[in-house]
Structures are given as C-alpha cells and as structure tokens.
C-alpha positions as CSV (number, residue, x, y, z in Angstrom):
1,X,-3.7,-18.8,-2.1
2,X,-2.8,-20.4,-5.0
3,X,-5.0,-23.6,-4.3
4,X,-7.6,-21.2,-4.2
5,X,-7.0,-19.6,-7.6
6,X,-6.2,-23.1,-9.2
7,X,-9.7,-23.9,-8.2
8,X,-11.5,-20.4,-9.2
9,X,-10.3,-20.7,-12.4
10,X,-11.6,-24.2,-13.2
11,X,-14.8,-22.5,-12.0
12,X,-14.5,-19.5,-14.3
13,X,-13.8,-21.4,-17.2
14,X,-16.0,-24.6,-15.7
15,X,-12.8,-26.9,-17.0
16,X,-10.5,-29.2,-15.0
17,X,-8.7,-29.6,-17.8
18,X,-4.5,-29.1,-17.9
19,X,-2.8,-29.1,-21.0
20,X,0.4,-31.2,-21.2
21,X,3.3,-29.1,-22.5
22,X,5.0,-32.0,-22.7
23,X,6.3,-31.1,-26.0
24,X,8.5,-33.8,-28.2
25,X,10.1,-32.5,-31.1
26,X,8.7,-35.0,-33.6
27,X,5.3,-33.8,-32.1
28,X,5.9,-30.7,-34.0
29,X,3.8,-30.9,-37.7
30,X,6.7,-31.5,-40.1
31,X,6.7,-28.3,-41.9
32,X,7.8,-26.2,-38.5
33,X,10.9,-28.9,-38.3
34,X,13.9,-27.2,-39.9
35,X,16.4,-27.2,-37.2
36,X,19.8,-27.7,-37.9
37,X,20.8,-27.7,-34.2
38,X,19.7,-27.6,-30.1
39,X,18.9,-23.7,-30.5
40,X,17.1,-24.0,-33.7
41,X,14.7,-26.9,-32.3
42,X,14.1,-25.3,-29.1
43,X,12.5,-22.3,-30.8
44,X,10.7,-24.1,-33.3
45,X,9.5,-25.7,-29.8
46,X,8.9,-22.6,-28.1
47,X,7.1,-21.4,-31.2
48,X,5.1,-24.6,-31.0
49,X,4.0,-24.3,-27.5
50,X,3.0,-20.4,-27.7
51,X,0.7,-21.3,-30.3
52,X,-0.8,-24.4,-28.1
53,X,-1.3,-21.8,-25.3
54,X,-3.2,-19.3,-27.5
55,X,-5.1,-21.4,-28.7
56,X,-6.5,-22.7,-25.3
57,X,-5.7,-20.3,-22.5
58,X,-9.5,-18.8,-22.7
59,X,-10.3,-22.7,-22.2
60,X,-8.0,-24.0,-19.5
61,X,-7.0,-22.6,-16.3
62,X,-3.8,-24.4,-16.6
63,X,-0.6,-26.0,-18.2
64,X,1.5,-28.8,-16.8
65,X,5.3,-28.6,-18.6
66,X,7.4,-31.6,-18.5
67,X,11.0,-30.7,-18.1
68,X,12.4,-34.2,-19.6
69,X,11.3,-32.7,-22.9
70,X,13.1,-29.5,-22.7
71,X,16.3,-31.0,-20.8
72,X,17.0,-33.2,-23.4
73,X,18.1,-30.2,-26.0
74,X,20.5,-28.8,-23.1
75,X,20.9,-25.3,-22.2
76,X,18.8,-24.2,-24.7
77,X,16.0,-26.8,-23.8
78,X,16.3,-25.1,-20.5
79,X,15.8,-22.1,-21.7
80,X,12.9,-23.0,-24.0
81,X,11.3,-24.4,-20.6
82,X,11.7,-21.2,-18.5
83,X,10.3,-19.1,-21.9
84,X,7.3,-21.6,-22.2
85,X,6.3,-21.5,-18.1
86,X,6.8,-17.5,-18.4
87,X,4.7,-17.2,-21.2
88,X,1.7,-19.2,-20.0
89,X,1.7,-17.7,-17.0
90,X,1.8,-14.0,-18.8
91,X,-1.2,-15.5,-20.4
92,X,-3.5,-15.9,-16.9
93,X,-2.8,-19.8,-16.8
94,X,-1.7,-21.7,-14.1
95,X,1.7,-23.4,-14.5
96,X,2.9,-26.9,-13.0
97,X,6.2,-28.0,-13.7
98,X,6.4,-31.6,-14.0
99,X,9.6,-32.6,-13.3
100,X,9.7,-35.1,-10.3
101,X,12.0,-33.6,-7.9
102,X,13.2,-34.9,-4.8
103,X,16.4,-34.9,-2.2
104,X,16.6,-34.1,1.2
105,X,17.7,-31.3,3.4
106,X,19.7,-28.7,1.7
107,X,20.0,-30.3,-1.7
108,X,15.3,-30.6,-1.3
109,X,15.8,-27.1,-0.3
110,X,17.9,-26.1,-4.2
111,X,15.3,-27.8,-6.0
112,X,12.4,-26.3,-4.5
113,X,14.3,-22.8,-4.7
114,X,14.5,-23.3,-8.5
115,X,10.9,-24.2,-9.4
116,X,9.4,-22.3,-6.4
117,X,11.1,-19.2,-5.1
118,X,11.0,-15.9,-5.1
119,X,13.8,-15.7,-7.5
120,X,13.3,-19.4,-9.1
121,X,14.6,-18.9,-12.9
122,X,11.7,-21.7,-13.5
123,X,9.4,-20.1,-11.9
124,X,6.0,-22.3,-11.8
125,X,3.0,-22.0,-9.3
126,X,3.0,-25.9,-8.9
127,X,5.9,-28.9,-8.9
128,X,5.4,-32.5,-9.0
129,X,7.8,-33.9,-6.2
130,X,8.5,-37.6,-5.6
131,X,7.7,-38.0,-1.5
132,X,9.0,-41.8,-1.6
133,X,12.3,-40.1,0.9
134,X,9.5,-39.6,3.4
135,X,9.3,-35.8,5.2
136,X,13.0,-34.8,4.7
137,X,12.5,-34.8,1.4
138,X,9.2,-32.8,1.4
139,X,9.4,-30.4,4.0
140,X,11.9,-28.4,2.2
141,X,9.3,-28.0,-0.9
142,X,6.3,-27.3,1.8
143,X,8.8,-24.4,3.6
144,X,8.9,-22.5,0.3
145,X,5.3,-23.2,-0.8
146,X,4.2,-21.5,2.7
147,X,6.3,-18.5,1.7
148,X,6.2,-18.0,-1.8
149,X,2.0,-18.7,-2.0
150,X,3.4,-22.1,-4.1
151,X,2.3,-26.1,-4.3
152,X,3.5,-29.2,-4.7
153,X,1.9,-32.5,-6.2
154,X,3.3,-35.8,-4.7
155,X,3.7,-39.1,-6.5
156,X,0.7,-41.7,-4.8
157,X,-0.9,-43.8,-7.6
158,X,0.9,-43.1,-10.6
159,X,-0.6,-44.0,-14.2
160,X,1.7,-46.1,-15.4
161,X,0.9,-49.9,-16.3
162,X,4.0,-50.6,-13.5
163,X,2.7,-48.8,-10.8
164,X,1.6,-52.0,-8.7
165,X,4.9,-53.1,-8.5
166,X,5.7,-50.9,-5.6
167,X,2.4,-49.1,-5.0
168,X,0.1,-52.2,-4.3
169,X,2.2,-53.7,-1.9
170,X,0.8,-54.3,1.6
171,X,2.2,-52.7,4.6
172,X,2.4,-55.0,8.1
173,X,-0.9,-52.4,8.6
174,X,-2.8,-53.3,6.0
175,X,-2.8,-50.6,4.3
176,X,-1.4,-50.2,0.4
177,X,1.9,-48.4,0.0
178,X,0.3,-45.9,-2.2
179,X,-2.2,-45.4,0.9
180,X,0.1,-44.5,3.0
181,X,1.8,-42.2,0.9
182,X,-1.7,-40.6,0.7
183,X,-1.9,-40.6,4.3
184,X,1.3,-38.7,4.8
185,X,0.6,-36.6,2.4
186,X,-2.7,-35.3,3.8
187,X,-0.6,-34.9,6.8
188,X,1.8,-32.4,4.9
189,X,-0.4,-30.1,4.0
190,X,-2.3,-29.6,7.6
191,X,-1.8,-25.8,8.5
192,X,-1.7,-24.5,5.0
193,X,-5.9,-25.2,4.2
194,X,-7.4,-22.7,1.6
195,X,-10.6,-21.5,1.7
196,X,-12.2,-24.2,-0.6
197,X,-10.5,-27.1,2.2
198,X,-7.5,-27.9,0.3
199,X,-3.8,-27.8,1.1
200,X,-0.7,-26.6,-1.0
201,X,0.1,-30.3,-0.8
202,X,-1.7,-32.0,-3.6
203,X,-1.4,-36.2,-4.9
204,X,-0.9,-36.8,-8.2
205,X,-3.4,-40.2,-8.9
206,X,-3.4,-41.5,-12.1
207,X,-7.5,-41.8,-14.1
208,X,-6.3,-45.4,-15.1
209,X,-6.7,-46.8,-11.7
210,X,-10.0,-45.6,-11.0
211,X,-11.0,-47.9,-7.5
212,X,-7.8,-46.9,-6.2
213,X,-8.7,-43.1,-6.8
214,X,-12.0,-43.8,-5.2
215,X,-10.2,-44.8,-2.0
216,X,-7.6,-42.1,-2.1
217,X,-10.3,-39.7,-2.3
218,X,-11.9,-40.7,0.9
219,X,-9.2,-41.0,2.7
220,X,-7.8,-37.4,1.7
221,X,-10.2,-35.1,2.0
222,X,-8.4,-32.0,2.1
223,X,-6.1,-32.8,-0.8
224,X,-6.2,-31.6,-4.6
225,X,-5.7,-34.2,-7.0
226,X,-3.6,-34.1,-10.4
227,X,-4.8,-36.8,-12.5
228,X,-2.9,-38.2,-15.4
229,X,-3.5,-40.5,-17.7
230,X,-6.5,-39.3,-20.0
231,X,-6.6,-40.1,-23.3
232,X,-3.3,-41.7,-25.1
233,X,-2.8,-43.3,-21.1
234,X,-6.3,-45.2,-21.3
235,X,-8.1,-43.2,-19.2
236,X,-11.8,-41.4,-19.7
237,X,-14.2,-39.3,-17.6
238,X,-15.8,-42.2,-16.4
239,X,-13.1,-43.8,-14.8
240,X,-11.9,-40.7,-13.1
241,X,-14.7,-39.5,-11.6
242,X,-13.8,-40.8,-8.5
243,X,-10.7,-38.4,-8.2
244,X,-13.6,-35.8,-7.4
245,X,-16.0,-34.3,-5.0
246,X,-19.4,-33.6,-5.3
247,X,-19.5,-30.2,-7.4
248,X,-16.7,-31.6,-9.5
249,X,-14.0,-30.3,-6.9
250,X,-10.7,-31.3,-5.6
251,X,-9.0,-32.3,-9.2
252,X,-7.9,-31.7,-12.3
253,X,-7.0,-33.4,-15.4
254,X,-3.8,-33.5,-17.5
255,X,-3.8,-34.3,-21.3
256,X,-0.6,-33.8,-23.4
257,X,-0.6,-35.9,-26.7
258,X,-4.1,-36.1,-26.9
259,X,-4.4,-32.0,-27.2
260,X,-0.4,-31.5,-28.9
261,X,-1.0,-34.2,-31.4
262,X,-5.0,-33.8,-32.6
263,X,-3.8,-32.1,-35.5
264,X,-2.7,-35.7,-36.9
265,X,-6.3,-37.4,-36.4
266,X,-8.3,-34.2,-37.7
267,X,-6.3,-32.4,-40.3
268,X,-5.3,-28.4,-40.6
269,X,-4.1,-26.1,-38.1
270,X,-2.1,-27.7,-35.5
271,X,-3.5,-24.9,-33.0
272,X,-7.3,-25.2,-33.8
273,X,-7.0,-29.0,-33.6
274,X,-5.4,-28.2,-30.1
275,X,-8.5,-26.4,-29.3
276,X,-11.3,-28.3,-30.3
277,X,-9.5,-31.4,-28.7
278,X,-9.1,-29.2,-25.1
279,X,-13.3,-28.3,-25.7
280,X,-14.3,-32.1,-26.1
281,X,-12.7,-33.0,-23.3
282,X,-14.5,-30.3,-21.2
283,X,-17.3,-31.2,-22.5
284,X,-16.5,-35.0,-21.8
285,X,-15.5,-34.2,-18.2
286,X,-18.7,-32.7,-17.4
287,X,-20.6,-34.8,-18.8
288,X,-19.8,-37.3,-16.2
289,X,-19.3,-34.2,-13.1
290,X,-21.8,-31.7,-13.8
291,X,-21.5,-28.4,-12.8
292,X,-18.3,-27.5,-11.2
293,X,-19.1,-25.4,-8.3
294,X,-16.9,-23.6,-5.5
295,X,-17.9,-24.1,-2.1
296,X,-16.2,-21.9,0.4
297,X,-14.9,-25.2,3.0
C-alpha cells in the first residue's frame, strides 16, 4: 500500500523530508538560462530538476512537484512536469503532485484519472486535492486511490499567512472550520487503513501553525500529514513537531526553495548545495523527533 511504502522509506532513509520541485525558472543559476522560447526553458527546467533528484534521491524518499510551475510554459511545461514525476519515480522516490484539484462527480472523476490512474499521463503516487466541495468532490479521488494503490492529501490548515480567514472560523459546534475538515477527512479514509494505521487520505497542515497541528493530530489519528511551510515559509523542526507521533510517524515535510535555491547562500554546484541543504534538514528534523521508527498499527 502506498502509505505503507511512503512511510518505509522515511524509515530506510530515517528522513521525512520532501523535496519541493517546485521549480521557477529564475530559480535556475544564471548560466543554465539560455532559452529563447517555452521548449527551450522547459528543458533547461527538466535538466534542472534531474540534477536536484540525483543529487538527493539516496536522501529523501520523496518529491512533491507543483504543477503551477510547469503550466505556466504551456504544453511544453506540461510535458516537462510529466518527464520530471517519471523520472523521480524511475529513481525509487515517491512522487506527490501538488496541484490542488477539485470538482465533483464526473468532472472529480477526470482529474483524479489524470494524476492517479492506471493510465494517468501524470502519473504520481500522491495528489493534493482541495476537499472544501465536501464528499462529492473527494470520493471520486478516494475511488481511484482504492484501485490504483494511490493517495490523496487534502487542504486543512494551510501555511499561508491568510489561512485564518476561512480556516479559524467557528462552526455553530464549536469546532474550527479547519477541524472539521480534519474530521471529515479522517472519515474518508476509514476502510483503506495500512498496516502502520494510516489511510490513503492524508491532510496537508502547514509547520507555521504549530498549536493548530497539535490539535489536528489528536483528533486524526489515522491520518498522514504533509506539512509545508519549512524554511523560506517560517517554519522549523520545533514548531512542527506536533504534526507527529511518537517514533516520528505520521508526517512528512516539504521544502522547495530552501533545497532548489541553497546554491545562492553557499556558493558552487547548484546540485551539492541541494544536497547538503536536504542533509541539514534531516539532521534538524531529528534532532527534535528522534529516531523514526515503524510500528506495525
């Protein structure tokens, strides 16, 4: 089950960290930026990212690609997105796309098909979905996930400064609106438990709201967190240790500029900058969890 091996690998490697493909072309060090056009830019990006995943797939057990980057240089953005998702998976890494999808019915249905089936042409193991449709929206994602050995991450407590706006408001039951996205999505994933106790049907919960985590991860015991927001976002291993379980289960942690960009603070190769950036954070993250350790649920 692919919750299962999501969490085996952060094991293996004792990491829970994800590196952010979320690849902007200025990103690129200026000596790889020589495109003329969409096709030239999204190589030089796809040439970018291989390196990235090289340089870091013996680290990580995962990548999270964000599709906004890649749609924004059209068909051959797409392209470069499929190529980039292919080729980390090729290297043993676990793939997320982040791209936010929603609908319901039969249009939820196309979007899961493209990211999650068995012939998706963006094939990914994991998708960020936004659940705020309620279950019309996500059952289609959770049908496929069942068949195709696939996840989901829904939107709860996002990492953005904004968040509250929506997400703190208080229901007529007390609870918080992003509580009660938590709660339903806890209630999505029932029937599709690994054996390590957690669903296809992961939360994605931001590390810059760090007493919010701690309540989401009481009240969702069965669920895997994604947790942006490390690093550029404001957010460090102290503040999300409360998106975990004892053993340093149930999460994982995404960083994109922090590990794309490290070249710029420290100097040189672009790729071993990428690298020793994705080993201090491993070494920051357990610092604060410890050993990570499996525990059959």
């Amino acid at each position: 089950m692919i919750v299962d091996k999501l969490l085996e690998k952060i094991a293996e490697r004792q990491n829970p960290t994800c590196v952010g493909l979320d690849t902007a072309y200025e990103y690129l060090p200026e000596g790889m930026r020589k495109a003329t056009s969409a096709e030239g830019a999204a190589e030089e990006i796809f040439a970018f990212n291989q390196e990235i995943v090289d340089a870091t797939a013996d680290l990580v057990p995962a990548v999270k690609v964000q599709i906004a980057y890649y749609e924004e240089w059209g068909k051959a953005g797409i392209a470069c997105f499929e190529r980039t998702c292919a080729y980390a998976r090729s290297k043993g890494l676990i793939v997320i796309a982040d791209a936010k999808r929603n609908d319901i019915g039969a249009t939820a249905s196309r979007y899961s098909g493209a990211f999650l089936g068995e012939k998706a042409p963006l094939l990914c193991d994991f998708l960020t979905v936004n659940g705020y449709l309620g279950t019309d929206g996500i059952a289609p994602f959770v049908e496929t996930c069942k068949q195709e050995d696939r996840g989901i991450f829904v939107l709860v407590k996002t990492s953005n400064p904004s968040s509250g706006e929506l997400q703190d408001l208080t229901l007529a039951d007390g609870r918080k609106v992003y509580e009660c996205m938590g709660d339903m999505v806890e209630r999505w994933g029932e029937g599709t438990l690994g054996k390590y106790g957690y669903s296809r049907v992961g939360a994605v919960v931001g590390a810059t709201h760090p007493a919010e985590a701690k309540i989401l991860r009481e009240r969702l015991p069965h669920t895997f967190f994604l947790i942006p927001g490390y690093g550029a976002q404001g957010g460090n291993a102290e503040m999300l240790k409360n998106s975990f379980h004892r053993g340093g289960m149930g999460g994982i942690v995404n960083n994109s500029r922090g590990i794309l960009c490290a070249y710029r603070k420290e100097g040189g190769d672009f790729a071993e900058a990428a690298r020793a950036a994705a080993l201090r954070m491993k070494e920051d993250l357990l610092s604060v969890l410890g050993e990570i350790c499996t525990k059959e649920a």
